[in-house]
matplotlib code that plots the C-alpha trace (Angstrom):
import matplotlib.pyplot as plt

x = [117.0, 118.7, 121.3, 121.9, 118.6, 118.4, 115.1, 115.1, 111.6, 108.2, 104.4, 102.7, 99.2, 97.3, 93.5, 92.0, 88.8, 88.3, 87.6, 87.6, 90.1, 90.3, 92.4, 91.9, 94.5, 96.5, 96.6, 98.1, 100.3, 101.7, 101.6, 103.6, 106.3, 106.1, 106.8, 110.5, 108.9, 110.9, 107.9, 103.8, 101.4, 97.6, 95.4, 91.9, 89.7, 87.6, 88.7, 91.1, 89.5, 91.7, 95.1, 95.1, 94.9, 97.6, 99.9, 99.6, 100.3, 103.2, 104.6, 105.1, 107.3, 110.5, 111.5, 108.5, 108.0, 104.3, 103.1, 99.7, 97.5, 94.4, 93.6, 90.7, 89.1, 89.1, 87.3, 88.6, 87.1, 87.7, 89.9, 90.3, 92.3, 93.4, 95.1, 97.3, 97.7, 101.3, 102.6, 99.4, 98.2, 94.5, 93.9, 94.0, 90.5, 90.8, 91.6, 89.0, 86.2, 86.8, 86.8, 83.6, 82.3, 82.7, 81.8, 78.6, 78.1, 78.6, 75.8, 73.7, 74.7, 74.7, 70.6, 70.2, 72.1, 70.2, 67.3, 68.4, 69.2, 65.6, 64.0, 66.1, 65.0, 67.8, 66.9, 69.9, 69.2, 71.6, 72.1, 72.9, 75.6, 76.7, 77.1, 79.3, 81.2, 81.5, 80.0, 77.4, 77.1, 79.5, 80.8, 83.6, 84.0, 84.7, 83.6, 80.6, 81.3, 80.3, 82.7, 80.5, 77.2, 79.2, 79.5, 76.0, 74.7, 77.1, 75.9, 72.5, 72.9, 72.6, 75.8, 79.0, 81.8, 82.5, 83.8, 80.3, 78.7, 80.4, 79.8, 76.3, 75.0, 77.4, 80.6, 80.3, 78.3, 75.7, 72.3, 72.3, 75.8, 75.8, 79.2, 80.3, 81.2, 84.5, 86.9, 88.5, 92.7, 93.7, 91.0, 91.9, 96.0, 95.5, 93.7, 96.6, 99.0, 97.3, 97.7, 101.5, 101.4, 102.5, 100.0, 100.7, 99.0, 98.2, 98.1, 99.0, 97.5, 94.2, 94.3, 94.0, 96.1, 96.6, 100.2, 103.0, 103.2, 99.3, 100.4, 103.1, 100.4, 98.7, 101.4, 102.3, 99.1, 98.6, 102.3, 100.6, 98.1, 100.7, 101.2, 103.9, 104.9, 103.7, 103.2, 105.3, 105.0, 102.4, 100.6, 98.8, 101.9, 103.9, 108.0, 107.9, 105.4, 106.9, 110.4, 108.0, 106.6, 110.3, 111.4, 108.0, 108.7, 112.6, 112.3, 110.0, 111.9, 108.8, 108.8, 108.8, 106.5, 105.0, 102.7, 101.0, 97.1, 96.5, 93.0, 93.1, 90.8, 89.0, 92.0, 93.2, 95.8, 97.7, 100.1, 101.0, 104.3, 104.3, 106.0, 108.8, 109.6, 112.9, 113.1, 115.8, 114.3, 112.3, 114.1, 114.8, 113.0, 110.1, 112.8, 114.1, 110.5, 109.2, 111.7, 113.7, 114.3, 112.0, 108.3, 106.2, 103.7]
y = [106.4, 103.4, 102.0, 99.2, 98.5, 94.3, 94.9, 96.0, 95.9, 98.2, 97.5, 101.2, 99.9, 97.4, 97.6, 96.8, 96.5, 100.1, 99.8, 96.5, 94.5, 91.5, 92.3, 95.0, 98.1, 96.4, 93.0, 94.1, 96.0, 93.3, 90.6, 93.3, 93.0, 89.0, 89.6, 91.5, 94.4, 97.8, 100.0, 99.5, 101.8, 101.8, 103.4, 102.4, 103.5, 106.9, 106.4, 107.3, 105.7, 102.7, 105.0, 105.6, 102.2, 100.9, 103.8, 102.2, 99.0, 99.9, 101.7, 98.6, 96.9, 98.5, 97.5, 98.4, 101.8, 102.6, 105.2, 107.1, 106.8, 106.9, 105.6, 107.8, 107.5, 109.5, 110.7, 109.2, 106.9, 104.4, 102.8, 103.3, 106.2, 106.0, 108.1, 107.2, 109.8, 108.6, 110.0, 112.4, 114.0, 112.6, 115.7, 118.4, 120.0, 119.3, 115.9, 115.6, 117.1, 115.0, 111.7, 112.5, 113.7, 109.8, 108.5, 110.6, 109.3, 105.7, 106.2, 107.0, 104.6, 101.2, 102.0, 102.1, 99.1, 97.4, 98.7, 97.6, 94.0, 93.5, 94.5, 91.6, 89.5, 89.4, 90.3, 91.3, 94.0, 96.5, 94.7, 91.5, 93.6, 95.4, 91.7, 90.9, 94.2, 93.4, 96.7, 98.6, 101.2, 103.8, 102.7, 104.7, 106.1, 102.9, 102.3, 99.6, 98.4, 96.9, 94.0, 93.7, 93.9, 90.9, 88.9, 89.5, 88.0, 85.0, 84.5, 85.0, 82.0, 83.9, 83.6, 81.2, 83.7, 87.4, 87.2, 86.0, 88.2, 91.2, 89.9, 89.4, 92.1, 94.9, 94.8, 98.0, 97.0, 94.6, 95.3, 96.2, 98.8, 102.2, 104.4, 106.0, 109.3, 110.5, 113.5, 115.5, 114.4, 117.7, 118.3, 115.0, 116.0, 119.3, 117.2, 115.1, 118.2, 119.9, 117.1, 117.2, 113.7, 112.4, 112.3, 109.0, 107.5, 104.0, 100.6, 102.5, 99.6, 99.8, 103.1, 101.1, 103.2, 102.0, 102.5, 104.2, 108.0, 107.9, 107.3, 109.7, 112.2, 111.4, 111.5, 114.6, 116.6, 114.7, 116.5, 119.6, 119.2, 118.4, 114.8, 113.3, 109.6, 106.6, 103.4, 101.4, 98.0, 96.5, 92.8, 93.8, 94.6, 92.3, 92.6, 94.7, 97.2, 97.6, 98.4, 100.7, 102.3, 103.0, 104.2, 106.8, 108.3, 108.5, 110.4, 113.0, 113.3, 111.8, 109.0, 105.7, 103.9, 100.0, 97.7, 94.7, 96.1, 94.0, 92.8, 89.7, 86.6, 89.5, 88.9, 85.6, 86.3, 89.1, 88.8, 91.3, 92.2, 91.6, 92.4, 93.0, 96.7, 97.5, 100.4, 102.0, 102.9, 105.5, 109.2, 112.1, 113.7, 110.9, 108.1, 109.9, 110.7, 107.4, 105.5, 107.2, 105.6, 108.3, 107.2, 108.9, 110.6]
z = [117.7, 119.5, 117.2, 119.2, 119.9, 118.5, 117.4, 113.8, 112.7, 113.0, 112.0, 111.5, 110.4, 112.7, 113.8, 117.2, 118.6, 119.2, 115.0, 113.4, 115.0, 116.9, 119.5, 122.7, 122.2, 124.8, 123.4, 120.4, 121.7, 123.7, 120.8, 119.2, 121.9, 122.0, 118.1, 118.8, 117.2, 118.1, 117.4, 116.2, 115.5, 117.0, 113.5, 114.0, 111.3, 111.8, 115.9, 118.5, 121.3, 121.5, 122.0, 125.6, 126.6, 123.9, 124.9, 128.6, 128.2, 125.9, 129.0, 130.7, 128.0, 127.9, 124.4, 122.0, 121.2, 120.6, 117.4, 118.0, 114.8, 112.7, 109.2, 107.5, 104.4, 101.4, 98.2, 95.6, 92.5, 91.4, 93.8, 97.6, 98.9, 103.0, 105.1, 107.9, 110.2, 112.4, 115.7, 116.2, 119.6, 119.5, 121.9, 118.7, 118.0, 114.7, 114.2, 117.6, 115.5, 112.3, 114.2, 115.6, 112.7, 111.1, 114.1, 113.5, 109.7, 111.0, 113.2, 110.5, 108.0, 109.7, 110.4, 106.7, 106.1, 108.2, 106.3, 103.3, 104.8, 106.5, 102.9, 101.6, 104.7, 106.7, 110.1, 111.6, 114.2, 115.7, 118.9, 116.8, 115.7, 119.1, 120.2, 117.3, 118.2, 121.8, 123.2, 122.7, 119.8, 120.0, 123.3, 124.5, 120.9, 118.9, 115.8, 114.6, 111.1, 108.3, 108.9, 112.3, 110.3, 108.0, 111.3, 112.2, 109.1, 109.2, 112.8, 111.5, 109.5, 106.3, 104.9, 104.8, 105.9, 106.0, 102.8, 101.8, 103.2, 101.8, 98.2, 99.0, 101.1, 102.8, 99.5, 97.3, 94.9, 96.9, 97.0, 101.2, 100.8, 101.8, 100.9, 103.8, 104.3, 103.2, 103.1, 101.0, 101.0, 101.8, 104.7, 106.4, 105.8, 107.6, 110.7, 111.1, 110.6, 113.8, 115.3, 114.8, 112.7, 109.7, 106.7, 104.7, 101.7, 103.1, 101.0, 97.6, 95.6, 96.5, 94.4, 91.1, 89.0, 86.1, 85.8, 87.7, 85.9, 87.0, 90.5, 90.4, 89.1, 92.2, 94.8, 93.3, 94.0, 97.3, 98.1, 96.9, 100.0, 102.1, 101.9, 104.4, 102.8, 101.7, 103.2, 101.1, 102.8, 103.4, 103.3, 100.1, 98.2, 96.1, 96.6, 93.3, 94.1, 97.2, 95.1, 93.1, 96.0, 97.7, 94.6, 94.2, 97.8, 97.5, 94.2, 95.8, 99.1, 101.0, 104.3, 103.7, 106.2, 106.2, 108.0, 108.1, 108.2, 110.8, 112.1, 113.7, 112.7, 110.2, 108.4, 108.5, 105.9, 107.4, 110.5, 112.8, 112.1, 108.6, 105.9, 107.8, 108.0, 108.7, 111.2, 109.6, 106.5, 108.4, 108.1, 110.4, 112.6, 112.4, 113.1, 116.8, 117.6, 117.3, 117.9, 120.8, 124.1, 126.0, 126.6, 124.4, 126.4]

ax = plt.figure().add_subplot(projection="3d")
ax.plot(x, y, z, "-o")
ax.set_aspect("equal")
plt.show()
């Protein structure tokens, strides 16, 4: 890691348009650079597809390091349990085989939402989403999601916003939703672990425990399976349950990662690049192999 490096922060969660973002891989990557970032992190949901051409554009900018990742979903009730995988080599079978087994699941849910929203007389068709999406389905193994289905109705004329259209048709809960398919912690853990990445427990709010021994609980069985670190900042998280959350991961020797979850316009609320996450708090080896001067290849 380059000490003298005056670039002091990282963002190790942020979406593109290979998933759910906004922005092409290597837009972001070089907003991240106009930001004075020293490192971000590609993790499209379910999808590697968008790391090649990040990791090429971040060739070109000498002073932003660029982190390889995926964000994955899985079982748990009642809250929302993801997985970041960090640093990976999207060439391992494994992780290979899991992505396309989403992308597989994805293809046959959105039909059925669809389904769902024509019964309710919304007639939103898959191309109206594809448009939204800005390629056709599955194109170069991106993702079409519900937020793009959200789009398609607001575009439709059917509802106000995204927002309104998740609480109405496509939210958990609303009459057109369809749970996707998940993964068992461990399973998706030992997909990043081929892949020679970090397994973190992303956004640990959205896990609604109800208090902090029950997240310890957690954490500690996640470690069990193998678990890496927890993203302890991130735009969801207050200043004290970001405290909480550095505190949880140094008490059970595990990294400390953070990120802003960043999407773009799908997110109005949440800048790339924020919180700001020092690059120092990340420890040995994952510090030198992400933030070293040599071009990660």
């Amino acid at each position: 890691m380059d000490t003298a490096s005056p670039r002091r922060f990282v963002d190790l969660h942020a979406h593109s348009t290979a998933s759910d973002g906004s922005d092409a891989p290597a837009e972001l990557v070089r907003k991240a650079d106009a930001r004075g970032l020293a490192a971000v992190a590609l993790t499209d949901h379910d999808t590697t597809a968008g790391l090649a051409e990040a990791r090429a554009a971040a060739k070109s900018l000498p002073d932003l390091r660029f982190v390889a990742g995926v964000e994955v979903s899985a079982v748990y009730e009642p809250g929302t349990m993801h997985v970041l995988g960090l640093g990976i080599d999207e060439s391992a079978g494994p992780l290979q085989r899991m992505t396309a087994r989403f992308r597989a699941a994805r293809r046959e849910r959105n039909p059925r939402i669809l389904a769902r929203l024509r019964a309710l007389g919304v007639p939103v068709s898959m191309e109206d989403v594809c448009r939204q999406a800005g390629r056709a389905a599955g194109e170069g193994g991106g993702i079409i999601s519900r937020l793009h289905i959200a789009q398609a109705i607001v575009a439709a004329g059917r509802a106000a916003d995204r927002k309104d259209a998740f609480a109405r048709y496509v939210g958990a809960g609303a009459p057109a939703y369809v749970a996707k398919e998940r993964l068992a912690a461990g399973e998706i853990i030992a997909a990043i672990h081929a892949a020679s990445g970090a397994a973190v427990l992303a956004h640990p709010v959205q896990l609604q425990c109800p208090d902090l021994d029950a997240m310890d609980a957690l954490v500690r069985r996640l470690m069990d399976a193998g678990l890496d670190g927890i993203e302890a900042y991130h735009s969801d998280h207050s200043d004290e349950q970001t405290r909480q959350y550095i505190e949880l991961a140094r008490r059970h020797g595990l990294l400390i990662t953070g990120g802003s979850d960043y999407h773009g316009p799908g997110k109005p609320h949440v800048a790339l690049g924020r919180p700001a996450v020092p690059a120092a708090i990340l420890d040995e080896p994952w510090a030198s192999r992400w933030l070293a001067d040599e071009r990660l290849s």
